[in-house]
N, C-alpha and C positions, 0 to 999 in steps of 0.2 A: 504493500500500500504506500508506504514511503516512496519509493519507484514513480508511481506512478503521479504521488503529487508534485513529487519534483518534476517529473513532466511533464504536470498540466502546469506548473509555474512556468515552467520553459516556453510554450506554446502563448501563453498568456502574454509573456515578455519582449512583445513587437518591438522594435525598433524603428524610431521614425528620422528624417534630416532635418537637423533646428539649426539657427545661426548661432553660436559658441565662442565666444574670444574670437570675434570679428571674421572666422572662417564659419565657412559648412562639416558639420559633424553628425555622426548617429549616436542616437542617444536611444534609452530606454523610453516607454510610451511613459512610464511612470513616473519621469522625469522632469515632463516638461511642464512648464510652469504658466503662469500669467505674463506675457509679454514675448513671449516666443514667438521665434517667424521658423514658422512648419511650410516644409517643401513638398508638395502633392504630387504626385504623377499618375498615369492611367493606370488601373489595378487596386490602387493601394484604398485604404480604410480610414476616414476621417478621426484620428484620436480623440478630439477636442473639441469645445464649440469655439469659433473665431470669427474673424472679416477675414475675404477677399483684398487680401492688398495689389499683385499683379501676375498675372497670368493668360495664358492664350488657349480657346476653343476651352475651356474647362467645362463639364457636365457631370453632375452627380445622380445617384440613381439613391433615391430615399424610401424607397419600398422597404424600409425596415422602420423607418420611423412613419409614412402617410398611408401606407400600403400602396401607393402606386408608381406602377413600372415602369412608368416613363422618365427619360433624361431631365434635368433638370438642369438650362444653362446658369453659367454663374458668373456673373460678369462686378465692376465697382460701381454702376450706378443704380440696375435697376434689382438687381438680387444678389447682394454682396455678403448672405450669411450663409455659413456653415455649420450644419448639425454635426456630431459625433455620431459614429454606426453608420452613417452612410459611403459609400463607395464610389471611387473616382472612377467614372467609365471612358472619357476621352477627355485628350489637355491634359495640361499641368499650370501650377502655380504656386504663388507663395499664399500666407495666410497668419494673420495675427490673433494669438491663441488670447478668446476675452473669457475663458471658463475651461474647469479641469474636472475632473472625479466627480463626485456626486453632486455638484453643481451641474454639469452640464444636462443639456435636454435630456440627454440618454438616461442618465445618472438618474434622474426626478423621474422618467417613466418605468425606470428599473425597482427604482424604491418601491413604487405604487402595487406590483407585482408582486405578489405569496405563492410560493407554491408550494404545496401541500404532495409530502414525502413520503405519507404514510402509508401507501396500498401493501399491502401484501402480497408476497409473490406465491406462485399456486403449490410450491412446500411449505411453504409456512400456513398455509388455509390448511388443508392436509394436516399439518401436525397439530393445529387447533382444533379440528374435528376428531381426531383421536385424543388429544390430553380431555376434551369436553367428553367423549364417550367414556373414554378411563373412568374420568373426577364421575359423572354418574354411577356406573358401573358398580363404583368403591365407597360411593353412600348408601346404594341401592345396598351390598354389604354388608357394611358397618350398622346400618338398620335392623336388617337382621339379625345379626351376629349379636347386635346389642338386645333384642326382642326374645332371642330364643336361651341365652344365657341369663338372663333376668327370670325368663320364665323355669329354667332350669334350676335357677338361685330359689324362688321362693317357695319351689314343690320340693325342694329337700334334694333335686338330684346330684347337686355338685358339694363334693364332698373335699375336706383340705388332708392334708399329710399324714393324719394320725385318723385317717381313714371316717374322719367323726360328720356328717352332713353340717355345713357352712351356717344354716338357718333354723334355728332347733324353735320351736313356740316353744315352749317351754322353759326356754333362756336366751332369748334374743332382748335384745336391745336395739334403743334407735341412732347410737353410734356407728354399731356396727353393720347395721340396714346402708345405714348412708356410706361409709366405708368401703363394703362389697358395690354399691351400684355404682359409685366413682370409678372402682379397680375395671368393671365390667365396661365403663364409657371410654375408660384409658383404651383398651382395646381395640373396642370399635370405632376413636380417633385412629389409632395405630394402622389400622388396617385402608383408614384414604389415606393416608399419610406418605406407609409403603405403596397404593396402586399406583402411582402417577412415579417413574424412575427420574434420580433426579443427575443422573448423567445425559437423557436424552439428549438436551440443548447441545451438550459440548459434544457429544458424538458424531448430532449433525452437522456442527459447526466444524469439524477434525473432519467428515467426508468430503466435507466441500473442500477446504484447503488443499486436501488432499488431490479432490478434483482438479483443482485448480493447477497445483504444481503437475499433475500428468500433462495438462493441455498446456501448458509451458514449452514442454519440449517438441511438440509442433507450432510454438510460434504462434502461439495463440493467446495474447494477453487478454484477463481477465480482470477489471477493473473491482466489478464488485464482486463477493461470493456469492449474493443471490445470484447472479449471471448465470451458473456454472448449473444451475437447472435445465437453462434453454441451451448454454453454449457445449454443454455435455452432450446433446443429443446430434451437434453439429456436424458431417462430412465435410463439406466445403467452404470453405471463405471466399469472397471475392472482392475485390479490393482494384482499383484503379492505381497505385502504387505498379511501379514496376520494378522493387527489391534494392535499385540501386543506390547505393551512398554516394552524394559528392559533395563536394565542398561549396556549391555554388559559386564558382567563381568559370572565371572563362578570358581565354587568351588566342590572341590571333596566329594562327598554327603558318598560313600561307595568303597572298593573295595575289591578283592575277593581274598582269597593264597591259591591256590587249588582247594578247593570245600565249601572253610568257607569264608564268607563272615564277613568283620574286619569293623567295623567303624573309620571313623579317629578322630584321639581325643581320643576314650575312653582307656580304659584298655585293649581292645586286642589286639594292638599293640605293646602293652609289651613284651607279649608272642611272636612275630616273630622270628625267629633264623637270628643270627646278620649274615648270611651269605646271606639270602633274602634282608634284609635291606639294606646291602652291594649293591647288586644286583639292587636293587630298587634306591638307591641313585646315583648310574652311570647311569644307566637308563635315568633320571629325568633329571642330572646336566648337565653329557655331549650331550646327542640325543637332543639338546635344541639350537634353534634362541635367546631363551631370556638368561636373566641377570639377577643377583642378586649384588643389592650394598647396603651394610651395614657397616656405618664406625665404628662403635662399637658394641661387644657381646648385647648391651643392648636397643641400638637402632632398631626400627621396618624398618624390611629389607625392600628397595625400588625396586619392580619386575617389567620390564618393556619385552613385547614380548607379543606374542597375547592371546586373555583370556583362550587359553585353556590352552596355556604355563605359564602363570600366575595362574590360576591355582592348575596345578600339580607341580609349585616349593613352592606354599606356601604349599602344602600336602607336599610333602619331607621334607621342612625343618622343618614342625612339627614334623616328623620323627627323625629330627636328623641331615639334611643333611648339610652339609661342601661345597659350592659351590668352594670358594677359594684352598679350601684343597685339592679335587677332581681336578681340572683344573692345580695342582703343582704338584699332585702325577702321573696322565697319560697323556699318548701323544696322541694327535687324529691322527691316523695312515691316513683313507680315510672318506668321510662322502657322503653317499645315500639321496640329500635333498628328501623331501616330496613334490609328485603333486599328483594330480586330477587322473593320470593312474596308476600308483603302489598306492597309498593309505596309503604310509606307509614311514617311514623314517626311517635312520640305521647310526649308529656311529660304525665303527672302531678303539678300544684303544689298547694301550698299556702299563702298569704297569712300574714305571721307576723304573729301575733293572734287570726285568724281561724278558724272550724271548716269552713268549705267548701272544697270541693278543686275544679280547675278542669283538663279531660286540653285542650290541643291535640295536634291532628293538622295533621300535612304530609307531601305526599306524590302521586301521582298525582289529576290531577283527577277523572277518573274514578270514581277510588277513592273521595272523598271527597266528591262531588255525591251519590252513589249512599245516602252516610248522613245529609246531610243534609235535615230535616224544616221544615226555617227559614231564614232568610238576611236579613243586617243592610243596610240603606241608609245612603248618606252619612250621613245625616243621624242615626244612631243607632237608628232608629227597626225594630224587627223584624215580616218581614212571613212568613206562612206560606210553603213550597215548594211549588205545585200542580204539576198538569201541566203547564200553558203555561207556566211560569215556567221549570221543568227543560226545556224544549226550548228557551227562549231561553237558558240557559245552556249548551246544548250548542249553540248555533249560534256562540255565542261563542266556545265551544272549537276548532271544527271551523277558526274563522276563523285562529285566532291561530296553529292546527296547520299551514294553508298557507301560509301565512307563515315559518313554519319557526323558530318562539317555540318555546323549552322553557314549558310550562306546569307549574305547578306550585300549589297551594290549602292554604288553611288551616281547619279547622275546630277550635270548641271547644266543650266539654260544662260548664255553672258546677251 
């Protein structure tokens, strides 16, 4: 049982992104306080109630707190509040926490909530039904048992040690009338006393354990003992889990400029023309939820944003990339978050000085082969997308898919 509540502590103990000694940090949900600025993205679970300070396409889905299942946009002027329990369905944004714990809406609708722990599971009904036919049984008894030795008492049949009957007329008394019928109710106490055993409870409570520890070793946790009534009679489990442990994290293994496939890290990166890398660097820095904070050239940069974003900034900035540099030199003009129906995400910049604007997209390769009309070679050099060219990029894909590579592509429009 210990086990298990430290695992639901575990489970409980979400982590969300708050601002911290002037950087981006994750902290515990239990943490955050009054005055925090909470970073949302698509997925994730409102901890807190707050305002909307800034963010782009943000929609929450409140069907836990209105019951209805529609999106709910969230913008700073005309619906800039957030519930806690509800879920970010598309966009991200920042948010200023004006309530925590049992203050917030959830908290106050939680309170109001009793729920009533008492049912009985169907061996526990069962062992009430027999401890109640027992406790019958063993009055029904004791009734007797007290009826026919009474009667046995006052006709002379019970007789003590020295062979003499218990009840003489002749020399009774009303001490020992009352004496004898006391000794005779001891008895038929005695007799409900012993019907009802009083190791039952622990016997059933020692089978269950016992239960319990057998279906252990198939993997089968067992939170409560009553469980082990229904989870005994169990063959199969099934479970949407697919067994494997990983670390959640994620690193960019290869990727491709053109039709050549570059490792990261080695020496064929060198060779990119600084007008790709360029390219790749705004790509990465601005089309991005996460963060890079690094108080000095020499300190190991602190990435925080989900692992595949974390990921592809620490590929970039092997690269080369300037996250700070990058967010001082362009302006995010408009920004396309990423869900679940487009597949794909899109930044808006524009160059300060300059009148041209430049959208990357990221996002499903698929998604983004299918718009592509061009595609750049190492070497800088841009060549048209024909036929044969999209079928060798789809054989690429098909390659990196059995392998069981997240794919993922960048396009941009200058």
């Amino acid at each position: 049982m210990k086990r298990f509540d430290k695992l639901a502590g575990e489970c409980d103990n979400i982590h969300a992104s708050v601002i911290r000694d002037g950087r981006r940090q994750d902290v515990s949900i239990f943490d955050i306080v009054v005055g925090d600025i909470v970073f949302l993205k698509i997925g994730d679970q409102v901890p807190v109630d707050g305002l909307f300070l800034e963010g782009h396409s943000l929609q929450v889905d409140e069907s836990s707190m209105t019951g209805e299942c529609h999106p709910i946009d969230i913008d700073g002027q005309k619906n800039p509040f957030l519930s806690s329990g509800v879920k970010v369905v598309d966009g991200y944004a920042r948010m200023l926490v004006t309530a925590v714990g049992m203050d917030t809406a959830w908290g106050k609708m939680m309170s109001t909530i009793t729920r009533e722990t008492t049912e009985s599971t169907p061996l526990q009904e069962r062992l009430q039904k027999l401890t109640s036919s027992i406790g019958k049984i063993g009055i029904a008894v004791a009734i007797l048992v007290f009826a026919v030795l009474t009667i046995r008492y006052f006709t002379g049949s019970t007789i003590d040690e020295n062979g003499q009957p218990k009840f003489d007329k002749s020399n009774v008394t009303a001490n020992g009338v009352i004496s004898a019928i006391v000794e005779i109710f001891q008895q038929a106490v005695t007799i409900i006393v012993v019907a009802i055993p009083e190791g039952l409870p622990l016997a059933v409570t020692l089978t269950l354990a016992f239960s319990m520890k057998r279906m252990m070793k198939d993997h089968a946790l067992v939170r409560r003992l009553s469980a082990c009534e229904t989870m005994g009679s169990v063959t199969t489990i099934c479970t949407d889990k697919t067994g494997t442990l990983t670390l959640n994290q994620m690193m960019v293994t290869g990727f491709w400029v053109g039709e050549e496939k570059v490792e990261p890290g080695g020496d064929g990166a060198i060779s990119i023309d600084r007008r790709i890398l360029r390219f790749i660097h705004q790509g990465v820095g601005l089309n991005t939820t996460g963060s890079v904070y690094r108080p000095n050239s020499v300190s190991e940069p602190d990435i925080t944003g989900s692992p595949t974003e974390k990921a592809l900034l620490y590929w970039a900035i092997g690269l080369g990339m300037d996250v700070q540099e990058l967010k001082r030199s362009f302006e995010i003009v408009h920004v396309e978050a990423f869900n679940s129906e487009k597949k794909r995400s899109g930044v808006l910049v524009r160059e300060n000085g300059r009148a041209a604007t430049i959208t990357h997209w990221k996002g499903a390769v698929g998604m983004i082969l299918d718009r592509c009309s061009s595609y750049l070679e190492r070497n800088g050099m841009i060549r048209e997308m024909d036929a044969e060219k999209r079928r060798t990029f789809d054989r690429i894909i098909k390659d990196m898919a059995a392998r069981s590579l997240t794919n993922s592509s960048w396009g941009s429009l200058q």
